[in-house]
TIBALO-300240 format. One record per residue: residue number from 1; residue in one letter; x, y, z of N, C-alpha, C in turn. Coordinates in nm, 2 decimals. Layout:
N
@num->NUM | residu->A | nX->X | nY->Y | nZ->Z | caX->X | caY->Y | caZ->Z | cX->X | cY->Y | cZ->Z
...
//
This chain:
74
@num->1 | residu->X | nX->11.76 | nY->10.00 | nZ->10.47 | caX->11.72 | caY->9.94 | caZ->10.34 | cX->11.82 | cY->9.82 | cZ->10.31
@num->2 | residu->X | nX->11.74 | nY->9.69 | nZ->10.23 | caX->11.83 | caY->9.58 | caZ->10.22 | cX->11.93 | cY->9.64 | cZ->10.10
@num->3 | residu->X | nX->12.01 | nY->9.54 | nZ->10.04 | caX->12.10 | caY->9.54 | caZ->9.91 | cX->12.07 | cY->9.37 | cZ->9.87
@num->4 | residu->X | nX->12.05 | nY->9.44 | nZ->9.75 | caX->12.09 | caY->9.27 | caZ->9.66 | cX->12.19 | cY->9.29 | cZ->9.55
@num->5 | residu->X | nX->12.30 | nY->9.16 | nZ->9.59 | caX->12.40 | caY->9.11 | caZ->9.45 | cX->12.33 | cY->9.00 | cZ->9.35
@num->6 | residu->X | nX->12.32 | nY->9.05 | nZ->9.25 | caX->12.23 | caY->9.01 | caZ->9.14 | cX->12.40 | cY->8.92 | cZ->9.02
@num->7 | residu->X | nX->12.40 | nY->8.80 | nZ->9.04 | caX->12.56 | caY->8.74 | caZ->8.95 | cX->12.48 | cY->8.68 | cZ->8.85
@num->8 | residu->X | nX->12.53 | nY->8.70 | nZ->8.76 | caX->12.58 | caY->8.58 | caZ->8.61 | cX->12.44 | cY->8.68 | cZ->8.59
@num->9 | residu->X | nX->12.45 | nY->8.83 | nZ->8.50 | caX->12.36 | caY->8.87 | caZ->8.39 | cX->12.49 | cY->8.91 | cZ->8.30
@num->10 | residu->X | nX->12.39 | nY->8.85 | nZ->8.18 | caX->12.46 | caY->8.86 | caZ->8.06 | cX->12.51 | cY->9.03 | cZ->8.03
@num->11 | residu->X | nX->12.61 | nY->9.06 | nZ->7.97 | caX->12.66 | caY->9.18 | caZ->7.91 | cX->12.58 | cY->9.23 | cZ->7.84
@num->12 | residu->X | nX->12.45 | nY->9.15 | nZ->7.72 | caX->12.38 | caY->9.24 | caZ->7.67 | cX->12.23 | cY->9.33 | cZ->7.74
@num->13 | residu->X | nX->12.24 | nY->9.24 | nZ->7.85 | caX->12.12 | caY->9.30 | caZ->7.90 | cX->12.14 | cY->9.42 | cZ->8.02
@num->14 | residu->X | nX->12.29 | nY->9.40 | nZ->8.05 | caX->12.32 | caY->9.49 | caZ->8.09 | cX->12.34 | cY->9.62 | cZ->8.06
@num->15 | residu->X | nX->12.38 | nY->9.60 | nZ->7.95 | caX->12.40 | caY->9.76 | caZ->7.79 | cX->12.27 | cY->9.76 | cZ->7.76
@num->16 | residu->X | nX->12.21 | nY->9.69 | nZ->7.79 | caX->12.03 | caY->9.76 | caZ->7.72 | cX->11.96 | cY->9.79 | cZ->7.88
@num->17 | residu->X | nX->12.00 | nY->9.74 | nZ->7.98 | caX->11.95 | caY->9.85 | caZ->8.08 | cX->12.03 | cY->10.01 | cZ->8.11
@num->18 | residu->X | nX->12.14 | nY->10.01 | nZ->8.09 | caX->12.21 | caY->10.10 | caZ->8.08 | cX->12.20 | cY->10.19 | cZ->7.98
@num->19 | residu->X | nX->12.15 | nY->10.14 | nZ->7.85 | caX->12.10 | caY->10.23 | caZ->7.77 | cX->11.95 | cY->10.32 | cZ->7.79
@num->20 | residu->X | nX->11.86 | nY->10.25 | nZ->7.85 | caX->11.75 | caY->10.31 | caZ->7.91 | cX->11.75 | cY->10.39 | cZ->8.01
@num->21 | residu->X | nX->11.88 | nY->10.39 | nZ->8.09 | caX->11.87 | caY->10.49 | caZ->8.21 | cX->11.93 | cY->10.55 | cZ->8.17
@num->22 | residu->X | nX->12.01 | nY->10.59 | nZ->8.06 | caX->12.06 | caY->10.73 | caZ->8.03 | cX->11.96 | cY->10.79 | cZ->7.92
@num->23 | residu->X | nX->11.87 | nY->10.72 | nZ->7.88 | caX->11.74 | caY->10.78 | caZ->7.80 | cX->11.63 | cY->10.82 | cZ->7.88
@num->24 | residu->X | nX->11.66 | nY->10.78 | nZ->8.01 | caX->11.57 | caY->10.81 | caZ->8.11 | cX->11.62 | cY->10.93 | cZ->8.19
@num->25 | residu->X | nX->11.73 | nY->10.90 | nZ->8.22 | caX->11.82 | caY->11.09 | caZ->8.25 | cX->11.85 | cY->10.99 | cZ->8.45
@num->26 | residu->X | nX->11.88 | nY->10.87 | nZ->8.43 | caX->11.92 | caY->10.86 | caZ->8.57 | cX->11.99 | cY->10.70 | cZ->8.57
@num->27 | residu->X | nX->12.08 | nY->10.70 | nZ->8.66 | caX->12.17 | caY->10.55 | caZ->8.66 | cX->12.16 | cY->10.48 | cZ->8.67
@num->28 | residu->X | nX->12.25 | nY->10.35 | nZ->8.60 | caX->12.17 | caY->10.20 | caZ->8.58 | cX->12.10 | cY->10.11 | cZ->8.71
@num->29 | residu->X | nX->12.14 | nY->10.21 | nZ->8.81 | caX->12.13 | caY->10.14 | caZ->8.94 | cX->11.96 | cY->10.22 | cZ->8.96
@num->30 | residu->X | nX->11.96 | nY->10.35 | nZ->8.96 | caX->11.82 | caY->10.37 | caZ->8.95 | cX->11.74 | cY->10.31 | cZ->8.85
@num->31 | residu->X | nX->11.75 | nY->10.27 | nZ->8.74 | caX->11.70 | caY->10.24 | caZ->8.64 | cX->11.65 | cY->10.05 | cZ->8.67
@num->32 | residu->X | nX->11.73 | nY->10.01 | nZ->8.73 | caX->11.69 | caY->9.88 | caZ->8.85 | cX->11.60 | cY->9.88 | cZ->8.95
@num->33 | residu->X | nX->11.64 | nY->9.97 | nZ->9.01 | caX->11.52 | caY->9.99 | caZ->9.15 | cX->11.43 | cY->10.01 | cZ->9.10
@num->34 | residu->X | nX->11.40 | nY->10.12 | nZ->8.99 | caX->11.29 | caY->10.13 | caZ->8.95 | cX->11.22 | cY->10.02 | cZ->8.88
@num->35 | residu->X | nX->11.27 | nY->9.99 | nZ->8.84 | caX->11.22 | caY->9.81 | caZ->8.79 | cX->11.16 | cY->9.69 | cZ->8.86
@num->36 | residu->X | nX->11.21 | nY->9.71 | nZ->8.98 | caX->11.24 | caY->9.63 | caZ->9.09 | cX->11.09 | cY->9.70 | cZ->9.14
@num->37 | residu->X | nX->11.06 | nY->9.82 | nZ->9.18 | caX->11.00 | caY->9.89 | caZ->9.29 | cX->10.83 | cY->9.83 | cZ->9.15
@num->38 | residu->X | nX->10.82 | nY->9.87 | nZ->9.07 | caX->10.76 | caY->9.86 | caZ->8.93 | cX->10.65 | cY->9.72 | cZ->8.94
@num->39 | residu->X | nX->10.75 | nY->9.62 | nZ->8.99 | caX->10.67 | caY->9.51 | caZ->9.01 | cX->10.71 | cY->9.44 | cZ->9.09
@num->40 | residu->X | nX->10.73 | nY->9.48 | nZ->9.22 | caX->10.68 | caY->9.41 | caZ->9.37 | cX->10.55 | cY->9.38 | cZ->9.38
@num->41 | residu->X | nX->10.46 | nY->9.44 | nZ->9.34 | caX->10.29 | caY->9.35 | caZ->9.40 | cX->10.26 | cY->9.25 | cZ->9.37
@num->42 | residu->X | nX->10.23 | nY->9.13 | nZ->9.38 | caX->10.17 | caY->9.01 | caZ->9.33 | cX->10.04 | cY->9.06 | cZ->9.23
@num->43 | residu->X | nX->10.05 | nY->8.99 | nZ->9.16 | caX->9.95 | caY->8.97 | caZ->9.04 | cX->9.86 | cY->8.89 | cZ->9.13
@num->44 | residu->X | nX->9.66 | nY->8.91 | nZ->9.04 | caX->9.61 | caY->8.84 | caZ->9.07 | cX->9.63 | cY->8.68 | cZ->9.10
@num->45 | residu->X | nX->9.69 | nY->8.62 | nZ->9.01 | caX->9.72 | caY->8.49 | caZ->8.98 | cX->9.84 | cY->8.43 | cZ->9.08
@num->46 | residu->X | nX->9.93 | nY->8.53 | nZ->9.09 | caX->9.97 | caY->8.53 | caZ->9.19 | cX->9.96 | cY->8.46 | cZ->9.37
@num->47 | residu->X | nX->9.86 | nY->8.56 | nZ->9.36 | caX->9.80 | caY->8.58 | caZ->9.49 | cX->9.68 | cY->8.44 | cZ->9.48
@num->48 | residu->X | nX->9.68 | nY->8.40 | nZ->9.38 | caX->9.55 | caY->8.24 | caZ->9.41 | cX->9.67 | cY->8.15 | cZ->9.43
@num->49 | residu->X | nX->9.80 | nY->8.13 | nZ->9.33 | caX->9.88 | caY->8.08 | caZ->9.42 | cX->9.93 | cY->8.01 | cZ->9.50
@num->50 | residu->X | nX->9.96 | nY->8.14 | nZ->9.60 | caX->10.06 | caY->8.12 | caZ->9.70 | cX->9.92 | cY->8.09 | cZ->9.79
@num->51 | residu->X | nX->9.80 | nY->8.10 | nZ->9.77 | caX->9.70 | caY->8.10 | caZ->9.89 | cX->9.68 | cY->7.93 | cZ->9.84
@num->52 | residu->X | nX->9.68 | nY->7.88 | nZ->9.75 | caX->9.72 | caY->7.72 | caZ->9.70 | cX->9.84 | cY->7.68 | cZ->9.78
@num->53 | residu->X | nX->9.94 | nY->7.74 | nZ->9.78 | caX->10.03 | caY->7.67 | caZ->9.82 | cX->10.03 | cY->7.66 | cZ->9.99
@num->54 | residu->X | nX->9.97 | nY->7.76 | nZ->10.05 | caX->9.96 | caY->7.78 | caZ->10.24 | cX->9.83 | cY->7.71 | cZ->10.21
@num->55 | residu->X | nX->9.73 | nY->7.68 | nZ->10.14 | caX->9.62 | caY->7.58 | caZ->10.20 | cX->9.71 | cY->7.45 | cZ->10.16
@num->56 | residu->X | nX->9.77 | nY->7.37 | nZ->10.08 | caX->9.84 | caY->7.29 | caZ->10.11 | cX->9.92 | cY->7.25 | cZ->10.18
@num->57 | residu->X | nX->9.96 | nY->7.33 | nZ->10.26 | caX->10.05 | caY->7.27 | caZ->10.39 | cX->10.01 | cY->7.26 | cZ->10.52
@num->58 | residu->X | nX->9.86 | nY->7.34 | nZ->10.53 | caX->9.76 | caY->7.35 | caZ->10.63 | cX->9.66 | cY->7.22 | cZ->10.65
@num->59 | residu->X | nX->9.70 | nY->7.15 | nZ->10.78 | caX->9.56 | caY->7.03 | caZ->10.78 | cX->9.44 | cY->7.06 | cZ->10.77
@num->60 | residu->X | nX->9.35 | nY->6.99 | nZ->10.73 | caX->9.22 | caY->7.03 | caZ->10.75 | cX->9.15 | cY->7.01 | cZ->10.84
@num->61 | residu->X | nX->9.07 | nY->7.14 | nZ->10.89 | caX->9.00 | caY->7.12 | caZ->11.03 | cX->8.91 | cY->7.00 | cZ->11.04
@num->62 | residu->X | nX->8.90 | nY->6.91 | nZ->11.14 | caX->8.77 | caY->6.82 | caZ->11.21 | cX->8.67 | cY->6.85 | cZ->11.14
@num->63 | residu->X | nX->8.57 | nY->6.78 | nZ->11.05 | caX->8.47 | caY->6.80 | caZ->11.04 | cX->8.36 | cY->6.93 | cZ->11.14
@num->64 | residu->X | nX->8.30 | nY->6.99 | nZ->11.15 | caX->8.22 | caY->7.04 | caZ->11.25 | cX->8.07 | cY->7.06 | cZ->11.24
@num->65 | residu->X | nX->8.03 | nY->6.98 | nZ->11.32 | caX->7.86 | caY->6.90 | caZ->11.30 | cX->7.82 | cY->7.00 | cZ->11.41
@num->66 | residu->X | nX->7.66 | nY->7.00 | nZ->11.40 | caX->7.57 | caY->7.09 | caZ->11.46 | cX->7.58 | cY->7.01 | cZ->11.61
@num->67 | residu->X | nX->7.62 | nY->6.90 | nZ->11.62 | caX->7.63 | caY->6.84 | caZ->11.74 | cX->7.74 | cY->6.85 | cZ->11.85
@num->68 | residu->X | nX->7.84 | nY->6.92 | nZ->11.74 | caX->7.97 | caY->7.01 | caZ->11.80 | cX->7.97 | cY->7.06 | cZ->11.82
@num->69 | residu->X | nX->7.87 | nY->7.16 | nZ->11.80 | caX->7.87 | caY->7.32 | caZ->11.82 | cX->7.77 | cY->7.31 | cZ->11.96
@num->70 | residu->X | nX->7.67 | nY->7.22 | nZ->11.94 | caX->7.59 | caY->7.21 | caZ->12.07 | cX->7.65 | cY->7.20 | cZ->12.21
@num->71 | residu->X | nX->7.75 | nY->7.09 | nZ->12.16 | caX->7.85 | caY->7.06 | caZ->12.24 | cX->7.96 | cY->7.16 | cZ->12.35
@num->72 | residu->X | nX->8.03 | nY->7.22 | nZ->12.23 | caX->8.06 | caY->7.32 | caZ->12.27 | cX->8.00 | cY->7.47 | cZ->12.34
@num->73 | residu->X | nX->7.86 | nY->7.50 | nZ->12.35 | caX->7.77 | caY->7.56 | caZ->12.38 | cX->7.71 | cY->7.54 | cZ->12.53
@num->74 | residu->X | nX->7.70 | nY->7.37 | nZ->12.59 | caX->7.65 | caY->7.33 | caZ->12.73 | cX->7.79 | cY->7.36 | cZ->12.79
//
């Protein structure tokens, strides 16, 4: 499993995650992953996106005429 160093979070957000994982009965570090694990999936909007961003970096194929397909067929 990877690790991430997470720098420069403010002290208060730290005391208010810290206060939820002892109201949750487990440590600030679980109380992260679980956050973390919570929303890893891309959202729909997401996902239209990044499929915007990979069709713009993709050329667009050659036109393809019924004459190219014939073409390719003899």
């Amino acid at each position: 499993m990877g690790q991430v160093l997470v720098r420069s979070i403010e002290d208060d957000t730290i005391e208010s995650y810290r206060i939820k994982a002892k109201l949750n009965g487990h440590s600030l570090e679980q109380e992260l992953r679980n956050l973390i694990e919570a929303n890893k999936t891309l959202t729909p909007e997401q996902r239209v996106q990044l499929s915007r961003q990979l069709r713009a970096r993709t050329k667009p194929s050659p036109a393809l005429t019924m004459d190219k397909i014939r073409e390719g067929l003899e």
